[in-house]
Backbone bond lengths (Angstrom), bond angles and torsions (degrees), N, CA, C in turn:
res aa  C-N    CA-C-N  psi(-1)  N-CA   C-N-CA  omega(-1)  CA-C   N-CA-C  phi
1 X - - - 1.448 - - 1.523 109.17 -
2 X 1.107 115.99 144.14 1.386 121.28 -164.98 1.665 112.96 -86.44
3 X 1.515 112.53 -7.81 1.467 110.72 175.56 1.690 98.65 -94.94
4 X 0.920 125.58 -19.11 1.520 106.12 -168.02 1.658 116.85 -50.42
5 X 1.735 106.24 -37.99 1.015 96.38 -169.04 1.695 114.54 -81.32
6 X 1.306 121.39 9.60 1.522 144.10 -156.64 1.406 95.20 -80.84
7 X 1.088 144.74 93.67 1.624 132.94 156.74 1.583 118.79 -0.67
8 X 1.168 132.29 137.09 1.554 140.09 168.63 1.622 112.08 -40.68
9 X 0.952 126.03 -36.97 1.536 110.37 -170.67 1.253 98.79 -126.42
10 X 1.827 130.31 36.81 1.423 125.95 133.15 1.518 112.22 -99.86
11 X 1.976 103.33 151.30 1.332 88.32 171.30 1.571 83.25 -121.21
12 X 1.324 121.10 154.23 1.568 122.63 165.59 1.108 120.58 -144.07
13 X 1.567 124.33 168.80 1.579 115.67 -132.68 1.435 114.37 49.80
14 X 1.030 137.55 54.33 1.730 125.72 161.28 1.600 115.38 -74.15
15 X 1.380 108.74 -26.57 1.474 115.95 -164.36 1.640 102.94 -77.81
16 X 1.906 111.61 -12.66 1.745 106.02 -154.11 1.292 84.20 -72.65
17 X 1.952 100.79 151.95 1.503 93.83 164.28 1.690 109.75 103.24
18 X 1.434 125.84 -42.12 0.943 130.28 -150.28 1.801 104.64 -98.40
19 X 1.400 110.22 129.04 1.678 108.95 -167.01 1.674 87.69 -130.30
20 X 1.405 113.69 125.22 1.311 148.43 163.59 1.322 124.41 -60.21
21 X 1.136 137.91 121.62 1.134 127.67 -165.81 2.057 111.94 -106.07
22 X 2.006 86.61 -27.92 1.551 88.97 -173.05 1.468 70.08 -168.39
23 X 1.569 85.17 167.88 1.843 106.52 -171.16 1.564 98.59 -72.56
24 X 0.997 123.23 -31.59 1.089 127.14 179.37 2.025 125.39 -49.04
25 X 1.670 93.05 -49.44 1.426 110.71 162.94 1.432 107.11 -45.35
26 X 1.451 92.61 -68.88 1.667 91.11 -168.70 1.550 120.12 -45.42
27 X 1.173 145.46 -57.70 1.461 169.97 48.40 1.605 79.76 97.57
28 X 1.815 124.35 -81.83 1.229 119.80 168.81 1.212 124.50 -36.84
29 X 1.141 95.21 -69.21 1.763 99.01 175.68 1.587 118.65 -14.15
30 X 1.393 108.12 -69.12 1.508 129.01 -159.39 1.930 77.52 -79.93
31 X 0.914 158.83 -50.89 1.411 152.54 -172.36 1.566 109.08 -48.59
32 X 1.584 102.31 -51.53 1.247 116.60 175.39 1.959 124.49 -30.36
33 X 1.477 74.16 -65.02 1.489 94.21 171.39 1.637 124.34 -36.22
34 X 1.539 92.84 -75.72 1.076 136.42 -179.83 1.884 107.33 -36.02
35 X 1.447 112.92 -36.45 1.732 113.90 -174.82 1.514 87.22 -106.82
36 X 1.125 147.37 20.29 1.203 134.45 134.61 1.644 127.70 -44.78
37 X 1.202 120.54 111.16 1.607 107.63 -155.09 2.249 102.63 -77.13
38 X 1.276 94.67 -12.25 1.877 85.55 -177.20 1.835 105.46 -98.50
39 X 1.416 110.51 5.99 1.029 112.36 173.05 1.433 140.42 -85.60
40 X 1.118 140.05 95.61 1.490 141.49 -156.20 1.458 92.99 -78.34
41 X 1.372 126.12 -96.54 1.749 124.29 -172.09 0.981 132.14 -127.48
42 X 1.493 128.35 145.30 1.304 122.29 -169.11 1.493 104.92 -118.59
43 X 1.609 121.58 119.63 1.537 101.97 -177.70 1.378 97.36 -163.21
44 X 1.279 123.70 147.52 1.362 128.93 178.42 1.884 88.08 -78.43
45 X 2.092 105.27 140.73 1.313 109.86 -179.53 1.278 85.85 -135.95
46 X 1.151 122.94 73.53 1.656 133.62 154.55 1.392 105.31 29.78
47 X 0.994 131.80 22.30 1.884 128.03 -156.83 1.973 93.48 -109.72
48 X 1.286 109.71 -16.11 1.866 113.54 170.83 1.521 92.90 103.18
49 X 1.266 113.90 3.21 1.380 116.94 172.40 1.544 129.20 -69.76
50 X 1.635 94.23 -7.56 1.247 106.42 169.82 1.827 100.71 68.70
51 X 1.356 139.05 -169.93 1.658 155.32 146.32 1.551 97.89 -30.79
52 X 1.716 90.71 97.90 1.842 108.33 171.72 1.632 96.59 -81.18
53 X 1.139 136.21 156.70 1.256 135.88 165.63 2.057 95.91 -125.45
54 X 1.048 139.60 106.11 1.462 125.73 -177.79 1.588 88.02 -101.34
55 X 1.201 98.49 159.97 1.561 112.28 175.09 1.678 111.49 -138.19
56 X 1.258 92.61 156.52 2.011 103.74 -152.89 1.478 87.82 -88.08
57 X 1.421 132.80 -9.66 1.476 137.52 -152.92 1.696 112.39 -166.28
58 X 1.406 111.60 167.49 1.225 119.26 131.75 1.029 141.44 -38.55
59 X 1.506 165.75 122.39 1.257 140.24 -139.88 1.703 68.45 -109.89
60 X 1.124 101.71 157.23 2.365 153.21 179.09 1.368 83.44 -91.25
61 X 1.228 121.47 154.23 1.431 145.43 -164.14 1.525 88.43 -75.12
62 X 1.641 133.11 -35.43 1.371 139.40 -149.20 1.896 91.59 -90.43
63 X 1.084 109.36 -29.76 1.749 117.44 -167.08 1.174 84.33 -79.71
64 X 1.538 124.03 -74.56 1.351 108.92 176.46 1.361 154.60 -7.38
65 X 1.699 100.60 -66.59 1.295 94.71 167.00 1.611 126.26 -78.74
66 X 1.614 110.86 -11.03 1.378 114.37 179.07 1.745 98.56 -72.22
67 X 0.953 107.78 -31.89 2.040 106.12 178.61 1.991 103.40 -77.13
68 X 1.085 117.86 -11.34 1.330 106.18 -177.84 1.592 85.79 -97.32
69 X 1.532 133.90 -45.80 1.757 137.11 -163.18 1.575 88.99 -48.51
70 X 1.510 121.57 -73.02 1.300 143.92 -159.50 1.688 93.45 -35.62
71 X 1.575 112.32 -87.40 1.465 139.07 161.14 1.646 105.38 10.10
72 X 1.765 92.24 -64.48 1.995 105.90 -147.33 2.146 87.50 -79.79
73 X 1.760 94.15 -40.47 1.929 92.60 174.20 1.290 130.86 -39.96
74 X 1.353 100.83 -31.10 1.582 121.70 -147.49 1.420 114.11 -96.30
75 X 1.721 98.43 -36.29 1.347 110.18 -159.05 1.761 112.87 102.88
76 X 1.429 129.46 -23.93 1.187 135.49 -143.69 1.845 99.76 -55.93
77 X 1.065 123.17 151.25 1.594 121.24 142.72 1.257 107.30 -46.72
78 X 1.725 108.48 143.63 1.061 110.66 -163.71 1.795 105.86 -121.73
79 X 1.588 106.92 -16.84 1.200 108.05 -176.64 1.603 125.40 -58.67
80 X 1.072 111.22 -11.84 1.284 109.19 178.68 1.664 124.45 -72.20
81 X 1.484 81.20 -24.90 2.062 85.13 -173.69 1.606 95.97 -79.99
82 X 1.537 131.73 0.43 1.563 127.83 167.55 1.791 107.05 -44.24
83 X 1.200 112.54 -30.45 1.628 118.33 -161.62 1.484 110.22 -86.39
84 X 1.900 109.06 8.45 1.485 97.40 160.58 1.246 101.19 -119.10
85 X 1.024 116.22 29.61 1.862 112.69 167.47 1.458 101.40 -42.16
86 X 1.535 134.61 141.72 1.351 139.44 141.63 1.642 104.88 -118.48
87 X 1.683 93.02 -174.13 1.226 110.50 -173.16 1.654 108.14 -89.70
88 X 1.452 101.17 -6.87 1.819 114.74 177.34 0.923 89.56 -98.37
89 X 1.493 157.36 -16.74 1.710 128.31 -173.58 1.691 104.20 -145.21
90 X 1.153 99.79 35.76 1.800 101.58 153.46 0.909 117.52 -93.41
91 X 1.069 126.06 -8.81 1.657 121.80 -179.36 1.308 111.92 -62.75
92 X 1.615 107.36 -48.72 1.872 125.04 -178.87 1.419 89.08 -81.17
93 X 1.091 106.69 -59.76 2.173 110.86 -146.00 1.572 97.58 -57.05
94 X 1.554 122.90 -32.91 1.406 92.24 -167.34 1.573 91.60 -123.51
95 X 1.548 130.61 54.19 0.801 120.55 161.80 1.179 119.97 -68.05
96 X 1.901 137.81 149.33 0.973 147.43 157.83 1.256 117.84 -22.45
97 X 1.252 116.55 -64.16 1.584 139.75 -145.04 1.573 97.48 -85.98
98 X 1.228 116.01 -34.33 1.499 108.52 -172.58 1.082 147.15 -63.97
99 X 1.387 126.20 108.21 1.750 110.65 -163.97 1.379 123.52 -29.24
100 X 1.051 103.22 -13.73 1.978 93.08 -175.07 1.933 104.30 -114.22
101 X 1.335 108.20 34.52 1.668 99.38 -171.99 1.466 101.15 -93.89
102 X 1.456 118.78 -6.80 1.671 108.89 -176.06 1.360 117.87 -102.93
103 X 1.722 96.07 -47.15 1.538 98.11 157.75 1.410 141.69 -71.15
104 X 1.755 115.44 0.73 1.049 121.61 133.86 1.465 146.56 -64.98
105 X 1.978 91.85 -59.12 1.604 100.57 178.44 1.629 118.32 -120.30
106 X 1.756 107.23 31.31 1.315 97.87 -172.79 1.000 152.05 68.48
107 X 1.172 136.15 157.52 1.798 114.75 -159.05 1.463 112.34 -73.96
108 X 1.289 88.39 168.03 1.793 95.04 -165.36 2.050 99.76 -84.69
109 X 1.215 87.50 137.24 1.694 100.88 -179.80 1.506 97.14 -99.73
110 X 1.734 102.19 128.71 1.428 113.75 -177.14 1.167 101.07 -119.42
111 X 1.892 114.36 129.44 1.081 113.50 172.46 1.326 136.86 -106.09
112 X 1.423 119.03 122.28 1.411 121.65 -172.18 1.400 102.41 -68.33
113 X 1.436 115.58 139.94 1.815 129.12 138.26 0.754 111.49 -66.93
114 X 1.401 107.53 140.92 1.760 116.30 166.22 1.477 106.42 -116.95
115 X 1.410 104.62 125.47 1.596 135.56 -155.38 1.683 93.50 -83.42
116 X 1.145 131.14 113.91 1.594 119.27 172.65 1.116 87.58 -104.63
């Protein structure tokens, strides 16, 4: 996967995925970001990285879900925000049930017993 090797508080590629409806959308979009409170900048840096998103922090359980809202609005890939899983927000973040548990963490792996 092409984010692993990406430092923790970049996200890149934010833009893949994302279809515009009016300049206006877009305009939000990049606003969106932008009132995210753990978010420092969002800017394409010619590097093929496509929409860098850097962040000033860890995202707060509250950043969080505004980076998964943004994400699920947008269309964005979502796997990348898997890399702030903690041990304080697995309880919500990787719940089963939650609209964002596949397009975060992929389908659920079920494990068979094997009955001897």
């Amino acid at each position: 996967m092409r984010w692993m090797t990406v430092p923790l508080l970049t996200l890149t590629h934010m833009e893949k995925g994302v279809r515009f409806f009016h300049r206006n959308d877009e305009l939000l979009f990049l606003e969106w970001w932008s009132r995210i409170p753990c978010v420092e900048s969002c800017d394409g840096d010619g590097s093929g990285r496509g929409l860098v998103v850097q962040l000033k922090r860890r995202p707060g359980n509250d950043d969080l879900r505004q980076l998964l809202a943004l994400c699920h609005r947008y269309g964005v890939d979502m796997r990348q925000l898997a890399k702030f899983e903690t041990a304080k927000n697995r309880a919500w973040f990787r719940d089963l049930k939650a609209v964002w548990y596949q397009a975060v963490f992929g389908t659920v792996k079920v494990r068979r017993r094997t009955v001897l």
